[in-house]
Backbone as CSV, one residue per row, in Angstrom:
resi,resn,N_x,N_y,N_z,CA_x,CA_y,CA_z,C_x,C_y,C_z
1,UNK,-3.202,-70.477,47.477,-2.963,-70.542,48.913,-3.530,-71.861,49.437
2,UNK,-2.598,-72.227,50.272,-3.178,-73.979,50.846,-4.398,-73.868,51.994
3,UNK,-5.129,-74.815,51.602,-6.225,-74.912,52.431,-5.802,-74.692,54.533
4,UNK,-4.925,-75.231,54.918,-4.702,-74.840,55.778,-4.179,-73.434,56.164
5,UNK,-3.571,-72.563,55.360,-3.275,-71.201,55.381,-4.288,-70.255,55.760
6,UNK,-5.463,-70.908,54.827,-6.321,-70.045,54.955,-7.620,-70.857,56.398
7,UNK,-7.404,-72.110,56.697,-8.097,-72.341,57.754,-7.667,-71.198,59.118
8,UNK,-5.974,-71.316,58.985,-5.270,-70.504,59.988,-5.611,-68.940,60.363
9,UNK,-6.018,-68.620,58.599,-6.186,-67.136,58.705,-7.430,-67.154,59.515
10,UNK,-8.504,-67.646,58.417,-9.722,-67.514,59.258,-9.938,-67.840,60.939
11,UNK,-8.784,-68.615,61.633,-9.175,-68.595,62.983,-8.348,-67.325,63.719
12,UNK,-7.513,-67.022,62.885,-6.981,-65.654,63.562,-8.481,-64.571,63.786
13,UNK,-8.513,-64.434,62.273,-9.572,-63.627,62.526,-11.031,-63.600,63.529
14,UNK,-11.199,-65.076,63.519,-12.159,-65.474,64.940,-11.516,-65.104,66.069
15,UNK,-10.270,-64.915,66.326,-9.679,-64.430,67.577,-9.796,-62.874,67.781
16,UNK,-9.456,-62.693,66.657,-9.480,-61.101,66.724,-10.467,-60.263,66.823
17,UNK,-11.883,-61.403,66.632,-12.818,-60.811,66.363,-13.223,-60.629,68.237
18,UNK,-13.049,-62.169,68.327,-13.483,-62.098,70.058,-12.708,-61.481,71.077
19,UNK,-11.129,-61.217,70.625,-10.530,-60.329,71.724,-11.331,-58.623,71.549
20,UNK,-11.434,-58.920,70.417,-12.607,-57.244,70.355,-13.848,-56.799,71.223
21,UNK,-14.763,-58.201,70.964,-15.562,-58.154,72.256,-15.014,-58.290,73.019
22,UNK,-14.344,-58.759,73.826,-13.560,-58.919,74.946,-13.212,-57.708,75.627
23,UNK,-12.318,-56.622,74.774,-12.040,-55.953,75.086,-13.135,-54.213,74.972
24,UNK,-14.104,-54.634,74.130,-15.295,-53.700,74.194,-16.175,-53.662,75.805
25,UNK,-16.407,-55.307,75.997,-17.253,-55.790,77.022,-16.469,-55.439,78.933
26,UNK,-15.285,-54.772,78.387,-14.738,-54.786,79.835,-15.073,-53.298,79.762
27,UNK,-15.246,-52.300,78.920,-15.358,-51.150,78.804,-16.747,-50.563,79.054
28,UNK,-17.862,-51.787,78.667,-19.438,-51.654,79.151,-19.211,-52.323,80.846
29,UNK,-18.257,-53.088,81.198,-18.515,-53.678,82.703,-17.819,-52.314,83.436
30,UNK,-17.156,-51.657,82.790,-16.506,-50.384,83.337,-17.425,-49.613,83.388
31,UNK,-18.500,-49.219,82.943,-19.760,-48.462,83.020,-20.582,-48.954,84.369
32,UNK,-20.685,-50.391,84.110,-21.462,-50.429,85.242,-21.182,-50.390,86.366
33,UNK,-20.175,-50.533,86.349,-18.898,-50.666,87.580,-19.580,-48.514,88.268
34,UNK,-19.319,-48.294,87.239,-18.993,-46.631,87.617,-20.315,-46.539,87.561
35,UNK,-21.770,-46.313,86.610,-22.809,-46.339,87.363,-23.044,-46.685,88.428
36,UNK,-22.931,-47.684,88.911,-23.498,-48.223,90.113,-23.063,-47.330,91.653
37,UNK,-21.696,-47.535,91.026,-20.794,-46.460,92.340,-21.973,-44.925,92.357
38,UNK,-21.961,-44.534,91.307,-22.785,-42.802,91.235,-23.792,-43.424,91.595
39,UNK,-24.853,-44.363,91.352,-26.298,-44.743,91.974,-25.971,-45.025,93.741
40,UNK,-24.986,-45.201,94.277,-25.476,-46.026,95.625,-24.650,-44.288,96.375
41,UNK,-23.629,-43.619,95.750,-23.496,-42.468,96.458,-24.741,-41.324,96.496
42,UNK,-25.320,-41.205,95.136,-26.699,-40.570,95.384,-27.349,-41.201,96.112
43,UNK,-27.973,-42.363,96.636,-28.617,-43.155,97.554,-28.447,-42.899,98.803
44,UNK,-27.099,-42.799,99.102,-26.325,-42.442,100.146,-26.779,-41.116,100.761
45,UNK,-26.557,-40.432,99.775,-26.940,-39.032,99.920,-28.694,-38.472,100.141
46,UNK,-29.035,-39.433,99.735,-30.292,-39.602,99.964,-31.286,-39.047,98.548
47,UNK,-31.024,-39.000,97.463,-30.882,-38.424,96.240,-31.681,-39.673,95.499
48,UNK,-32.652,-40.137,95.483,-33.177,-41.320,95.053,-33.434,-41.155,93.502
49,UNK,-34.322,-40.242,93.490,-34.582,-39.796,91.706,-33.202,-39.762,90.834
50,UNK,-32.159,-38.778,91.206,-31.276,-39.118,90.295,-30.727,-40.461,90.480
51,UNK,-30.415,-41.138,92.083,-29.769,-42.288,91.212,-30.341,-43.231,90.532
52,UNK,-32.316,-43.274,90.600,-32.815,-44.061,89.617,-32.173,-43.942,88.214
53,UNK,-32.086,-42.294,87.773,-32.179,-42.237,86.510,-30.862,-42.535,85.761
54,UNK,-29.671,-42.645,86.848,-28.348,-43.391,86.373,-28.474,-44.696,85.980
55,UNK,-29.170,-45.029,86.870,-29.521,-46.976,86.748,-30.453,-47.042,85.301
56,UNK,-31.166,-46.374,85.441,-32.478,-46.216,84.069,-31.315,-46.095,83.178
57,UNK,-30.481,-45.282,82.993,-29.802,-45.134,81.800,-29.327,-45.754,81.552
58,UNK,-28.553,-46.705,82.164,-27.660,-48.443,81.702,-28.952,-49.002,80.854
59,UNK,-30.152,-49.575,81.455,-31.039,-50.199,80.471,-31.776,-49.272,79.105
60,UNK,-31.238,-48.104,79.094,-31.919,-47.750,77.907,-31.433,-48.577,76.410
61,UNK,-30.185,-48.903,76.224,-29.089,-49.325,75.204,-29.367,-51.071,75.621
62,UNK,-30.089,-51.582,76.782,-30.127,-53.324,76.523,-31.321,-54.011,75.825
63,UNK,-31.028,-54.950,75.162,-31.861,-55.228,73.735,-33.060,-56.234,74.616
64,UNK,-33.508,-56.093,75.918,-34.511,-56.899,76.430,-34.460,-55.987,77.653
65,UNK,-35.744,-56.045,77.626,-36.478,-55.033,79.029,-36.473,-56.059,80.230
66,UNK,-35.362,-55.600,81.149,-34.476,-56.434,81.882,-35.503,-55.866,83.478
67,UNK,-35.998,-54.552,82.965,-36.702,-53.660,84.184,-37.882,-54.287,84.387
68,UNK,-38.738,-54.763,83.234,-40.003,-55.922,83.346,-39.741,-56.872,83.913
69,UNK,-38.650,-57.795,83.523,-38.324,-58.961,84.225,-37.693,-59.528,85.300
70,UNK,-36.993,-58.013,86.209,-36.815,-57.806,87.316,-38.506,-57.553,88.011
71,UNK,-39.435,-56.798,87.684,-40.672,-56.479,88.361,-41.578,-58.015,88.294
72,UNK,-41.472,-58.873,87.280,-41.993,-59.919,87.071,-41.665,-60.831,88.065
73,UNK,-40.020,-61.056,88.651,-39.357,-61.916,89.273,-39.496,-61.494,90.792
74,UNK,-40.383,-60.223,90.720,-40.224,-59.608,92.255,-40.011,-60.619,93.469
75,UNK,-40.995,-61.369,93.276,-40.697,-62.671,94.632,-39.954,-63.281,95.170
76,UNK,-38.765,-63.888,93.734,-37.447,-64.302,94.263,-36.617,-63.992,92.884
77,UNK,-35.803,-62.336,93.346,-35.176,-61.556,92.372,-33.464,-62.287,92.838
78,UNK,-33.072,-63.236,93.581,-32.153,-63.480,93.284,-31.970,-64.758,92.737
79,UNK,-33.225,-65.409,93.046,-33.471,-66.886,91.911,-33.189,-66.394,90.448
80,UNK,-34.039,-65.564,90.017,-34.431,-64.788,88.797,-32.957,-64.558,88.254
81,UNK,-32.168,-64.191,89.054,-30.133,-63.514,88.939,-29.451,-64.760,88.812
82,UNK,-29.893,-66.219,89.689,-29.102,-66.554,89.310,-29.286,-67.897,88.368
83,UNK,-30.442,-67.628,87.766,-31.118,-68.593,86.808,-30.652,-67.889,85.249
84,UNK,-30.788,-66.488,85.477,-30.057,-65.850,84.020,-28.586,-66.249,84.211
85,UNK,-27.476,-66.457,85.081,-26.035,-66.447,85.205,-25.700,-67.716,85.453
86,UNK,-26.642,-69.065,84.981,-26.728,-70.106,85.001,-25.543,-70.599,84.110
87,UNK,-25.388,-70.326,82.984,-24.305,-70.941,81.556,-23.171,-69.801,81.944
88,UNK,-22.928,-68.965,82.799,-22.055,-68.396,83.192,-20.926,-68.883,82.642
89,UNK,-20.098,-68.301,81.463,-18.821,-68.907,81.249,-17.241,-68.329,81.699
90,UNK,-16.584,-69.488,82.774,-15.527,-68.752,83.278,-14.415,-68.729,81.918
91,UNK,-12.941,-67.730,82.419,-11.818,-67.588,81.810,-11.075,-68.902,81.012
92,UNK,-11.275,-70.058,82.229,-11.235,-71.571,81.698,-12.148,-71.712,80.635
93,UNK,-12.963,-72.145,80.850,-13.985,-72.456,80.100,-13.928,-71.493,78.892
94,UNK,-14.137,-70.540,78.370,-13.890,-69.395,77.556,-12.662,-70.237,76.569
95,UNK,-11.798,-70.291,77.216,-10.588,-70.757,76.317,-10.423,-72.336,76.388
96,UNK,-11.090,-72.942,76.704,-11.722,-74.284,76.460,-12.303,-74.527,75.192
97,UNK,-13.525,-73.016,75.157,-14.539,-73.244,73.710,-13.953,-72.773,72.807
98,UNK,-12.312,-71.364,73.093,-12.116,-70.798,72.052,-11.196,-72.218,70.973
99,UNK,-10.332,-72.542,72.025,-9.445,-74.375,71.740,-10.557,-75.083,70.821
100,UNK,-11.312,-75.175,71.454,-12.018,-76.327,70.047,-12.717,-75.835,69.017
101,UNK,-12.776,-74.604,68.890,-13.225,-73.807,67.842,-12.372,-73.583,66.873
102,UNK,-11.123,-73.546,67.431,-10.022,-73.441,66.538,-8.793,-74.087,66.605
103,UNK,-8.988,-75.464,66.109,-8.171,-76.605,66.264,-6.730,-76.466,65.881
104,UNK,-6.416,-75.373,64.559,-4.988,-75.095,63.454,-4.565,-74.505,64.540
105,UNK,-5.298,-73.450,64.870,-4.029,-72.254,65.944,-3.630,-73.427,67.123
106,UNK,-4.690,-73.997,68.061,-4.333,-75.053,69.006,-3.190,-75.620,68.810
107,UNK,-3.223,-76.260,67.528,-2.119,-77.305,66.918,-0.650,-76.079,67.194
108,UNK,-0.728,-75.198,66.734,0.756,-74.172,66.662,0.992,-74.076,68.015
109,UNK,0.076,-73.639,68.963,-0.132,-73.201,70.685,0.557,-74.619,71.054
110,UNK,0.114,-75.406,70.739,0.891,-77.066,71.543,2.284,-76.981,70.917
111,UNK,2.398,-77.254,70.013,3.690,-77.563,68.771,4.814,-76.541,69.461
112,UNK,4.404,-74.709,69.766,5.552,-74.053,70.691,5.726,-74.612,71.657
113,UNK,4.595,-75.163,72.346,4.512,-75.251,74.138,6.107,-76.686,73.817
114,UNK,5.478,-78.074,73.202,6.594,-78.406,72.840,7.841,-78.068,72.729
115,UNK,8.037,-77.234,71.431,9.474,-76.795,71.087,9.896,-75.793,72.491
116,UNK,9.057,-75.033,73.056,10.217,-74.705,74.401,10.089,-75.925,75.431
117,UNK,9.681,-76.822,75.589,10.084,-77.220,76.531,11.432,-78.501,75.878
118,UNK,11.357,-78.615,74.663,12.494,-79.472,73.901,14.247,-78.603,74.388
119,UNK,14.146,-76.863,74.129,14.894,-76.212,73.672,15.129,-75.970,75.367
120,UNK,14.317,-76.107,76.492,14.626,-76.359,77.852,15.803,-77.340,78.051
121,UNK,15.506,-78.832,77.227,16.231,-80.108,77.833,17.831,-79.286,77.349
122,UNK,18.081,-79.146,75.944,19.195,-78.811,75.440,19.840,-77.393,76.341
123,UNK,19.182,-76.329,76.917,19.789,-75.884,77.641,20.457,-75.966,78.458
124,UNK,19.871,-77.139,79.381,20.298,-78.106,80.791,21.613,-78.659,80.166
125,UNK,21.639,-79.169,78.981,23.037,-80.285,78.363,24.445,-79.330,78.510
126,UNK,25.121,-80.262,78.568,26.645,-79.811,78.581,26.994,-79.870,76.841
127,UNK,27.517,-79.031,76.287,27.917,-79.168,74.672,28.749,-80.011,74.897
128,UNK,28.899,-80.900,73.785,29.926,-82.066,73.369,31.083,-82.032,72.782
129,UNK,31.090,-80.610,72.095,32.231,-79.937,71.315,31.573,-78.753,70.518
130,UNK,32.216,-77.718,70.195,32.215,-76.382,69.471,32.737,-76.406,67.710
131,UNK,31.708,-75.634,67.397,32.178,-75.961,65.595,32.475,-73.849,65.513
132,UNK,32.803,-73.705,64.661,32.102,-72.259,63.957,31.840,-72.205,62.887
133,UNK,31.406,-70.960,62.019,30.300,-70.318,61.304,31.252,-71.280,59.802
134,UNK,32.836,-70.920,59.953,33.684,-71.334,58.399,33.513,-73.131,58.534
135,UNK,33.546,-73.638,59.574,33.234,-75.440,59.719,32.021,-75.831,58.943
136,UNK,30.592,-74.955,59.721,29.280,-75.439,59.274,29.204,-75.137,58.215
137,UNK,29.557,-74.103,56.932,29.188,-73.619,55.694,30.431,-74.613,55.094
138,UNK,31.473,-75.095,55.133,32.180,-76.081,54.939,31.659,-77.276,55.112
139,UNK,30.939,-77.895,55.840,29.789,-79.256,56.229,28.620,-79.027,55.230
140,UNK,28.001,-78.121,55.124,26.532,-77.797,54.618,26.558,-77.634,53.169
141,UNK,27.989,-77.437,52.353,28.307,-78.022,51.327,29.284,-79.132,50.759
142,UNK,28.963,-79.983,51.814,29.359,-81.389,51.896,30.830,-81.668,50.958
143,UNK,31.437,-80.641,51.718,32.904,-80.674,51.192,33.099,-81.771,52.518
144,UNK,34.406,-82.237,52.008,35.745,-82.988,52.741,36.927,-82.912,52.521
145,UNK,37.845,-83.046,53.711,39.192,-82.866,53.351,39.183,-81.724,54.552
146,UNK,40.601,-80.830,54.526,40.492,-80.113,55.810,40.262,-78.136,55.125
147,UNK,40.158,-78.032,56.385,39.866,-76.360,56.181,40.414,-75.598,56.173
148,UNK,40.675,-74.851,54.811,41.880,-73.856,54.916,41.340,-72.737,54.562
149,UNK,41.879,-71.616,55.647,40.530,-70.115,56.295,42.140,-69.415,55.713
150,UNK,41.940,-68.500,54.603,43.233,-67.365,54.134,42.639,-65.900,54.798
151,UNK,41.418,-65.652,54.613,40.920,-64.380,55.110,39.272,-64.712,55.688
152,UNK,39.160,-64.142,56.624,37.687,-64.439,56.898,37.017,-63.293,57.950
153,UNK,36.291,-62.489,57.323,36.123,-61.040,58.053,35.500,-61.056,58.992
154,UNK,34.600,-62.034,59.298,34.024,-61.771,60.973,34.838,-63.043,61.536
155,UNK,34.671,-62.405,63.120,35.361,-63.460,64.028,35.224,-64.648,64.054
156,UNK,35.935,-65.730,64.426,35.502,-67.125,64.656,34.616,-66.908,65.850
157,UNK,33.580,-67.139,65.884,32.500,-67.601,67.090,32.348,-68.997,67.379
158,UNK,32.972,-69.066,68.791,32.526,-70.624,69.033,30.727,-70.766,68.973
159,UNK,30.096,-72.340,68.130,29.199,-72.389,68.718,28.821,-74.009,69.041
160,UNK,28.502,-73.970,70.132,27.816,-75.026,70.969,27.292,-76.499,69.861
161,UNK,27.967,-77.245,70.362,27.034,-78.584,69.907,26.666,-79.414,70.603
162,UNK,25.695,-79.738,70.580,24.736,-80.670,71.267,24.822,-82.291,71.241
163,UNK,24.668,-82.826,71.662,24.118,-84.635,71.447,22.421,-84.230,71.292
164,UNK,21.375,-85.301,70.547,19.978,-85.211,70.579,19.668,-85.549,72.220
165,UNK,18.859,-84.989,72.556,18.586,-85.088,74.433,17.693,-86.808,74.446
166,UNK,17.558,-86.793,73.263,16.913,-88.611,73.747,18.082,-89.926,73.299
167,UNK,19.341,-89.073,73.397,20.245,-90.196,72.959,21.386,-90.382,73.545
């Protein structure tokens, strides 16, 4: 297998790996999303103990005691918020780092973006003349002389010919 085959594979698999988090991490922001809602309606309700212990339960499963370093930051807890959400990486950016991480797939991602916008110009064109299917297999074995069709079981289909769009 050629060295690029397998560069290709391996960045698939870096993709696949991160659309996984990706798609795990919207399922933990869906938690908090829905904790939070049950913490501020108990609040509401005036229910303080349980909605602590909803909120307590999000940090039981986070790998740094986030509850210390909220009590530590007491003074200025939104400095503290927005000094952790500092390297914040947007949707851009995200697929900025995934692009240069994985240069082979990039190369294919440009190379389509190309070929449709090539297969755009030729749409716009007027055809120059029509061949069909018994002409081109008559051309493509570089016969000459003229074409003589005795039986031929599918229809003649006209198809479209082009000029090159840069000529």
């Amino acid at each position: 297998m050629s060295k690029d085959v397998i560069d290709i594979a391996s960045e698939i698999e870096k993709l696949q790996f991160k659309a996984a988090m990706e798609l795990s991490n919207s399922w933990v922001m869906e938690r908090f999303l829905l904790v939070n809602s049950v913490a501020l309606y108990l609040l509401e309700k005036g229910d303080k103990e349980q909605a602590m212990n909803w909120m307590e339960g999000l940090l039981d499963w986070a790998e740094e005691d986030l509850l210390s370093e909220a009590e530590n930051n007491a003074s200025d807890l939104n400095g503290w918020v927005n000094k952790r959400m500092e390297n914040e990486v947007s949707i851009t950016k995200a697929l900025e780092i995934f692009r240069a991480e994985m240069p082979d797939i990039e190369i294919i991602r440009k190379s389509w973006i190309e070929s449709t916008e090539k297969l755009a110009e030729y749409e716009n064109m007027e055809p120059v003349g029509f061949t069909n299917e018994v002409e081109l297999e008559y051309v493509k074995n570089r016969q000459h002389g003229f074409i003589q069709v005795e039986r031929f079981e599918k229809p003649l289909l006209p198809i479209p010919l082009y000029r090159h769009p840069n000529k």
